[in-house]
Steps between C-alpha positions, in 0.01 A plus 500: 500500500623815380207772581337546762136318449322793676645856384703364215833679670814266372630283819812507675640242718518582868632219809191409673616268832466144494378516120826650332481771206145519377340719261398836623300799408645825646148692371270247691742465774445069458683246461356262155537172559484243160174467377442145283143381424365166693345165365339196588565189269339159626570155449145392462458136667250261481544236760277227437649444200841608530456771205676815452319800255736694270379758230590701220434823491577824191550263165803345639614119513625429803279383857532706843321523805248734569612858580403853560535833665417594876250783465532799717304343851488166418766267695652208314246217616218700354698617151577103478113378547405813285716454230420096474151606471512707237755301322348171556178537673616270751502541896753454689393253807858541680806723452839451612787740445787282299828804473557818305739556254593904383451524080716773395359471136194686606612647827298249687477367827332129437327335798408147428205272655385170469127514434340183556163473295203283518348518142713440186224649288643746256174584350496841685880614321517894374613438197604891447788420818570170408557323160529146672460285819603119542505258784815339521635231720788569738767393269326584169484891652854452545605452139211753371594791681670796346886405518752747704261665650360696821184200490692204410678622859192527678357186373842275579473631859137385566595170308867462737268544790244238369752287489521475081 
């Protein structure tokens, strides 16, 4: 961050104790910490049958979880149940907070759940957010996931601590 996000006034550094040089804006008289945008992603479980749902979302080829941006007031749990609803039109019947990963491609601080699900009916999929959904098994979700990336991380934790 190079301006100040409130008066626009270019930053300096200044020593701020126990945090080290931090930006600083001499008009406002504040210090500016980083500013990065938050997001839930979810590896969306369904236990009775051991299934994992990825998608594909804006025309391209490759299968991720499902993701999206904390709105300003919402906390994580609810951004993760509303953005599987919209996405999916599934509920979430229990959440459980897997790790979080920073994604300096978009600035991004990713927070990752496991949402366990009930229903596997994708009948109630917004196809304007989402191109494609598909069940896979443990292992199949595995191989189909994008490769080198921020969800293929997510997804091998849950599976290390599933024991696959």
């Amino acid at each position: 961050m190079k301006y100040c996000c409130e008066c626009s006034t270019k930053l300096t550094e200044k020593y701020l104790e126990g945090e080290g040089l931090i930006p600083y804006c001499e008009k406002c008289g504040c210090f500016r910490f980083p500013v990065f945008s938050t997001a839930v992603s979810m590896v969306v479980f369904h236990p009775e049958t051991k299934m994992i749902l990825l998608i594909r979302q804006y025309g391209k080829a490759d299968n991720i979880l499902v993701a999206g941006y904390v709105n300003k007031g919402e906390c994580a749990e609810q951004t993760a149940a509303r953005e599987l609803r919209e996405e999916t039109g599934l509920e979430i019947s229990r959440l459980v907070y897997n790790r979080s990963e920073y994604f300096p491609k978009s600035n991004t601080l990713m927070l990752n759940f496991v949402c366990e699900v009930r229903d596997r009916d994708l009948s109630g999929i917004n196809f304007k957010e989402v191109d494609q959904a598909q069940w896979f098994t443990l292992e199949e979700a595995r191989l189909n996931i994008k490769p080198d990336s921020l969800a293929k991380r997510f997804l091998e934790d849950f599976l290390r601590k599933q024991g696959v």
